[in-house]
C-alpha positions as CSV (number, residue, x, y, z in Angstrom):
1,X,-16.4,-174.7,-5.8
2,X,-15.4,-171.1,-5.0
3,X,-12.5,-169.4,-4.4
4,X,-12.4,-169.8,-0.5
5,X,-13.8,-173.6,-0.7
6,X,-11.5,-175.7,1.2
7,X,-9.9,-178.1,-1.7
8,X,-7.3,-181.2,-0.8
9,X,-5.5,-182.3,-3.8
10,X,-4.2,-185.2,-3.1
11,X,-0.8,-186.2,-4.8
12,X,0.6,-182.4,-4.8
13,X,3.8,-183.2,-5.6
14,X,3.6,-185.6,-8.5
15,X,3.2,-184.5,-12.1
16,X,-0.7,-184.2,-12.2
17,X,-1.2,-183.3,-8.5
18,X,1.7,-180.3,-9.1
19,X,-0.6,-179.4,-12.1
20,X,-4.1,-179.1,-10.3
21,X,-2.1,-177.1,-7.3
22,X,-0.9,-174.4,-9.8
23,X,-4.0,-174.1,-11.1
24,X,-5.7,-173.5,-8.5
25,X,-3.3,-171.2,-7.2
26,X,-3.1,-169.2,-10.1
27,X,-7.0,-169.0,-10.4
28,X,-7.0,-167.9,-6.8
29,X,-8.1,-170.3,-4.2
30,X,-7.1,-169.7,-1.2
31,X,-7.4,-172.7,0.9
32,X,-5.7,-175.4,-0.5
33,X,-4.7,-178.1,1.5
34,X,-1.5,-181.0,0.6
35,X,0.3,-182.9,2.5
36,X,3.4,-185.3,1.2
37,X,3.4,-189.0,1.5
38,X,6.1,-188.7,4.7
39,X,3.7,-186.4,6.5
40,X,0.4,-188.7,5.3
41,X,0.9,-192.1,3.9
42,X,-2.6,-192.6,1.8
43,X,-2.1,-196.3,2.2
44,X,-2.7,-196.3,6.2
45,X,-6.5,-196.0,6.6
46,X,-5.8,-194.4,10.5
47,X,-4.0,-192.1,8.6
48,X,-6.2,-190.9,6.2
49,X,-9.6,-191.0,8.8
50,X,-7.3,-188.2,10.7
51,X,-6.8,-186.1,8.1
52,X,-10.1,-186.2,6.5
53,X,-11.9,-185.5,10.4
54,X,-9.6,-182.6,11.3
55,X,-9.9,-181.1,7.9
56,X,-12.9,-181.7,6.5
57,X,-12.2,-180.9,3.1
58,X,-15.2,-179.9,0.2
59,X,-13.5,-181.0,-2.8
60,X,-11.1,-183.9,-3.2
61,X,-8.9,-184.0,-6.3
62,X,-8.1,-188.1,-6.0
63,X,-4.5,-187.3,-7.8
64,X,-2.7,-189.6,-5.5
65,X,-1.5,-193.0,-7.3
66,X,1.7,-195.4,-7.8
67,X,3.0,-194.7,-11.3
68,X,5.6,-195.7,-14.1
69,X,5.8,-196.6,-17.5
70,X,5.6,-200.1,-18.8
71,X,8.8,-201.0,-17.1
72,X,7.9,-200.9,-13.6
73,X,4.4,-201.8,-14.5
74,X,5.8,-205.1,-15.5
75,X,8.5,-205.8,-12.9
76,X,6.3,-204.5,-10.2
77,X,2.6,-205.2,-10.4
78,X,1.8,-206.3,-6.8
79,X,3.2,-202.8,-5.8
80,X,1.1,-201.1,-8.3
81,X,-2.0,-203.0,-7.8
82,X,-2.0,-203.3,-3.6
83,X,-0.8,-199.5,-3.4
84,X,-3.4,-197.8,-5.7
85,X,-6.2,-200.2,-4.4
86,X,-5.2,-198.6,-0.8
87,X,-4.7,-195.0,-1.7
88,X,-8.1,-195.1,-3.7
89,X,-10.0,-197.1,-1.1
90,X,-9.1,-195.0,2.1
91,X,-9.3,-191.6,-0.1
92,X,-12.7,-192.6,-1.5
93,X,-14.5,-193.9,1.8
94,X,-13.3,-191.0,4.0
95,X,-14.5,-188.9,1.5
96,X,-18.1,-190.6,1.7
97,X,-18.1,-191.0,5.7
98,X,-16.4,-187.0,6.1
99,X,-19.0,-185.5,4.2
100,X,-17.4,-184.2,1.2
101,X,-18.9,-182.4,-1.7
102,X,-17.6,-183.2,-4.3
103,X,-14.4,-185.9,-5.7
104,X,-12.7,-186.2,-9.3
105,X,-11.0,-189.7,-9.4
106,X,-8.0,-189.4,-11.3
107,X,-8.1,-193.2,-13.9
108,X,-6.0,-193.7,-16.5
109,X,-6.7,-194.8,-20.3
110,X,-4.9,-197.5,-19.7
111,X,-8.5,-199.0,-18.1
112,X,-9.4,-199.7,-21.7
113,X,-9.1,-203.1,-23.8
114,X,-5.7,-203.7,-25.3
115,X,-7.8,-204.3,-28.7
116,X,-10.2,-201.6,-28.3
117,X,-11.5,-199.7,-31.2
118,X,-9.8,-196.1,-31.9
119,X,-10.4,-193.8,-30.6
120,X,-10.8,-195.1,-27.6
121,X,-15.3,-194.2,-26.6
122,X,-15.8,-193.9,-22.7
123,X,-18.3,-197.0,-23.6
124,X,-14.9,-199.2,-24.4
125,X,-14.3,-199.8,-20.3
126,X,-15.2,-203.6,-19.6
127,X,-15.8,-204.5,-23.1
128,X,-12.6,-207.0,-23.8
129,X,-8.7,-207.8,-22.2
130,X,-6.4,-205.9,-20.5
131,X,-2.7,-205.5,-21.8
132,X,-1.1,-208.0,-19.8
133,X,2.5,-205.4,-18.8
134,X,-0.3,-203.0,-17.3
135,X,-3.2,-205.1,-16.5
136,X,-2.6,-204.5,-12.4
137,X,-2.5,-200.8,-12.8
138,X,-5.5,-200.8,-15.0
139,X,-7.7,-203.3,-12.2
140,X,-6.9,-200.7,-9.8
141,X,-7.9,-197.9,-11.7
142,X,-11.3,-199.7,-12.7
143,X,-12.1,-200.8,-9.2
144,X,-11.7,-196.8,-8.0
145,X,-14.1,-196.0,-11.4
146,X,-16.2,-198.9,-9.8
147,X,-16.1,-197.7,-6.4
148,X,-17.1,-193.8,-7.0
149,X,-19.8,-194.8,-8.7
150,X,-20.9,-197.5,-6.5
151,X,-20.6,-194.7,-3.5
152,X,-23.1,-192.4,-5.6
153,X,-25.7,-195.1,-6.4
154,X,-25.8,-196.2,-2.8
155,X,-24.7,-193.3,-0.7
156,X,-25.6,-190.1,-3.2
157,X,-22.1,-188.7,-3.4
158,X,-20.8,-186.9,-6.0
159,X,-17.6,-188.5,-7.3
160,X,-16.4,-188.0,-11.0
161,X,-13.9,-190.2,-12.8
162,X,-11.7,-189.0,-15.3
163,X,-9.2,-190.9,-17.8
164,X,-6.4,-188.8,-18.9
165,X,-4.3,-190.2,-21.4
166,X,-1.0,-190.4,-21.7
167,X,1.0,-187.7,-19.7
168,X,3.8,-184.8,-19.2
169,X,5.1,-182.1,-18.1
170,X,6.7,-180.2,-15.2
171,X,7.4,-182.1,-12.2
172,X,7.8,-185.7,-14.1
173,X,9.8,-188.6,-13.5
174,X,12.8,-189.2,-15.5
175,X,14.2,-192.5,-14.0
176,X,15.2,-194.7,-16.4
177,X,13.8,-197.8,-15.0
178,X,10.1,-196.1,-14.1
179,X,9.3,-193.3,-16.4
180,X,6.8,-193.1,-19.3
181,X,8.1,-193.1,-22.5
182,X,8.2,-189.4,-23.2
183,X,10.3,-188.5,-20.1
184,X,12.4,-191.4,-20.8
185,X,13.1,-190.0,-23.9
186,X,14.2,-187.3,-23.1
187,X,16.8,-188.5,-20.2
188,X,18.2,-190.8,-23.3
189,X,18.7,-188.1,-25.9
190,X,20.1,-185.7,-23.2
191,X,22.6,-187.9,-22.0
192,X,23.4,-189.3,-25.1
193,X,24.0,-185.7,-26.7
194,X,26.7,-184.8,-23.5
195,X,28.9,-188.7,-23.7
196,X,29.0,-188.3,-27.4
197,X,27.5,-191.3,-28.1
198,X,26.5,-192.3,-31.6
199,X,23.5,-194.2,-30.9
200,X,20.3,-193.8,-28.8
201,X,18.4,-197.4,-28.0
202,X,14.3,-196.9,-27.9
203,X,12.3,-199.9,-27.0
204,X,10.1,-201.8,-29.2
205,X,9.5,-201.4,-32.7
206,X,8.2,-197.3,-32.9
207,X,4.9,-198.2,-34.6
208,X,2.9,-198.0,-31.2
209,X,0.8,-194.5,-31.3
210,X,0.6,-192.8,-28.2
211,X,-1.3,-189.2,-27.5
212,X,0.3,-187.0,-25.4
213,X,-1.7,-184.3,-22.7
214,X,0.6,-181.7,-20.9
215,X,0.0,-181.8,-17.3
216,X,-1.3,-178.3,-17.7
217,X,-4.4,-178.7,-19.7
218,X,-5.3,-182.0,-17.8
219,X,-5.1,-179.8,-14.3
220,X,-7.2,-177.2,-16.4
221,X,-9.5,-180.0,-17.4
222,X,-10.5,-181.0,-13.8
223,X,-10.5,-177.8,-12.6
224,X,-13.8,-177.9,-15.1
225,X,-15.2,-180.8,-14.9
226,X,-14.9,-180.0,-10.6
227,X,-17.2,-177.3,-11.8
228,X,-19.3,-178.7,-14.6
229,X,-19.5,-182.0,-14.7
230,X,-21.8,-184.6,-12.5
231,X,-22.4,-187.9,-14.4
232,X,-21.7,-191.2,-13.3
233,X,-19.9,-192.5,-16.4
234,X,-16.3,-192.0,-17.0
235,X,-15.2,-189.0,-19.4
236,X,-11.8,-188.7,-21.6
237,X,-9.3,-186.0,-21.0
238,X,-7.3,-186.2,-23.9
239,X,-5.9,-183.9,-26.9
240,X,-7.9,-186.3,-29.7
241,X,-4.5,-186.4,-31.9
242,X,-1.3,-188.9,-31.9
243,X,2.1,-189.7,-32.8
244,X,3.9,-193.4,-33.2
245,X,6.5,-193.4,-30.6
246,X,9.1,-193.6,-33.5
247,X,8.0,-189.6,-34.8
248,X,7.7,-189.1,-30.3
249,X,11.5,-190.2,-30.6
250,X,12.9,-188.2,-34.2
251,X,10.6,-185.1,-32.2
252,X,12.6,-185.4,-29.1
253,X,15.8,-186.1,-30.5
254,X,15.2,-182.4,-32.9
255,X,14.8,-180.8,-30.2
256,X,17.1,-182.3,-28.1
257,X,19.5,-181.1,-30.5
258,X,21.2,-185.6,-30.6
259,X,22.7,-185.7,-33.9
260,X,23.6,-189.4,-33.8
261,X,21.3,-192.6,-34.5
262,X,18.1,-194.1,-33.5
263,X,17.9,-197.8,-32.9
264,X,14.9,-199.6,-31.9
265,X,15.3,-202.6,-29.4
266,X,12.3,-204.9,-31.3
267,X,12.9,-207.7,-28.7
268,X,11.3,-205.7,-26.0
269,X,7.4,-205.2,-25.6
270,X,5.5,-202.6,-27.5
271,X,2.4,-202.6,-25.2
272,X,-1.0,-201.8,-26.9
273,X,-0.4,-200.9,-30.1
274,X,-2.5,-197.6,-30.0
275,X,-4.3,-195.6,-27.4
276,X,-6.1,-192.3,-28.6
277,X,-9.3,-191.0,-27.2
278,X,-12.2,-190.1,-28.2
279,X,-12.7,-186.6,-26.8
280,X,-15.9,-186.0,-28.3
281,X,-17.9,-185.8,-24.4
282,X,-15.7,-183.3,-22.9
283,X,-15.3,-180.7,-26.2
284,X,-19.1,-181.2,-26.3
285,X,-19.0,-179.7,-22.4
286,X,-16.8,-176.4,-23.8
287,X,-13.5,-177.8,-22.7
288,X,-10.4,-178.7,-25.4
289,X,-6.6,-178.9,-24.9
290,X,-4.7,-176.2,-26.0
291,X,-0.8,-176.8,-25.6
292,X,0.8,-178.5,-28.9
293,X,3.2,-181.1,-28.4
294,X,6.4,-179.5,-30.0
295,X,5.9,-176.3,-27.8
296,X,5.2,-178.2,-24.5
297,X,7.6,-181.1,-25.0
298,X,10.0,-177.9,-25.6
299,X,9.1,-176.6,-22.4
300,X,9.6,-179.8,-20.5
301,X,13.2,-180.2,-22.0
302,X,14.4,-176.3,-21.0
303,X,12.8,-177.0,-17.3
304,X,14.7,-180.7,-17.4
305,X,18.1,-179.6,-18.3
306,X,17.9,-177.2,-15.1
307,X,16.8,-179.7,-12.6
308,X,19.6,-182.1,-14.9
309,X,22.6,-179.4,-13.7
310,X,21.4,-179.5,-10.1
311,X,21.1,-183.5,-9.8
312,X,24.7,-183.7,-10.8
313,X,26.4,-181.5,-8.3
């Protein structure tokens, strides 16, 4: 992949897809193409045959995907299953039948068992149950891992999967009712700090442990594993350190600057009680994360309270 390679990341505008675009803008590529869900709806396979046979693209970043937090995965999970098994199917075969070079699929840890030993070995995937408020997400995301490397054993491609864990950064969704934890957070504290309140409600219990990757060393992970990575098997994108989502919360609410109380709802679900990875196979490649929580969750909150002024005008 070099700088005048024709690269289509797919999913430009979410918080990963963003990600991978600056990157590769700031490492200067110059032909980078995107296109928004209006102007190309990955589910429609007509669509996506178009696209792929007018552009004929050499790399595909597969960043393209229905996502929330445990929420929407639970209300929702015929969306989240029939959407992602579309996007992944139409992305994934054109890029076989169009001839390109090379594909990262973009999986999530949440492909791993509920129970899984920590941290979480790329060995873990098929090896025990699901979490039930995820479980259609995470079929999805195995049948695309399942796919790729079915594509290479019969067809010789060269498609990679990656599982990044657990996610932020610029560009992230702070709804309420479909965010991840983090960006939830950070709505709550926010909003909490400007009415006054006293209290700010967190579900579950806090003792889940969660690791968290800024959105700018995964896109600097796939950038390098698009470059030096060609094995079948999955591989971990991770930072290899995590926090309970009760420290996530006291974290947020410092720097936040919420002097009132945390209270945790118990009644609601926790999900899988911990989720690290083992980052072992990609440090052993030359690549580790290198933006700390405090600084990047910092980051997020200055770039938050910006977009936070604009939505309410």
């Amino acid at each position: 992949m070099d700088l005048h390679s024709k690269i289509y990341v797919a999913g430009h505008r979410g918080l990963v897809g963003s990600a991978i675009y600056r990157a590769l803008e700031t490492r200067g590529f110059k032909n980078i193409i995107v296109r928004t869900s209006k102007e190309l709806d990955l589910r429609d396979k007509e669509s996506v045959d178009i696209f792929f046979q007018n552009e004929k693209p050499d790399f595909v970043f597969l960043a393209a995907a229905k996502v929330g937090g445990i929420v929407a995965n639970n209300e929702y999970p015929a969306d989240f299953i029939r959407d992602n098994l579309l996007i992944q199917t139409n992305v994934i075969d054109a890029s076989y039948r169009y001839e390109v070079n090379k594909l990262l699929f973009l999986g999530s840890t949440c492909i791993y068992p509920k129970l899984a030993p920590q941290p979480l070995k790329e060995e873990y995937l098929l090896t025990g149950t699901l979490e039930p408020t995820n479980s259609a997400y995470a079929v999805a995301k195995i049948a695309g891992i399942t796919m790729c490397q079915s594509y290479n054993r019969q067809y010789g491609t060269r498609f990679i999967s990656a599982m990044p864990t657990n996610m932020y950064g610029p560009n992230d969704n702070f709804d309420l009712k479909t965010s991840h934890v983090l960006p939830a957070l950070i709505r709550k504290f926010h909003e909490a700090k400007l009415n006054g309140d006293a209290t700010v409600e967190v579900w579950g219990t806090g003792t889940p442990k969660r690791e968290f990757l800024h959105s700018d060393d995964l896109a600097d992970a796939c950038i390098f594993l698009m470059k030096h990575y060609e094995e079948d098997e999955i591989i971990n994108i991770g930072v290899g350190e995590d926090i309970s989502i009760k420290e996530l919360a006291e974290t947020i609410q410092q720097i936040v600057g919420f002097e009132g109380e945390i209270v945790f709802k118990t009644s609601a679900p926790d999900g899988t009680p911990r989720k690290l990875v083992d980052v072992s196979k990609i440090n052993k490649l030359g690549w580790a994360a290198r933006i700390p929580l405090n600084e990047g969750i910092e980051a997020v909150y200055v770039a938050f309270c910006k977009e936070y002024l604009v939505e309410q005008k």
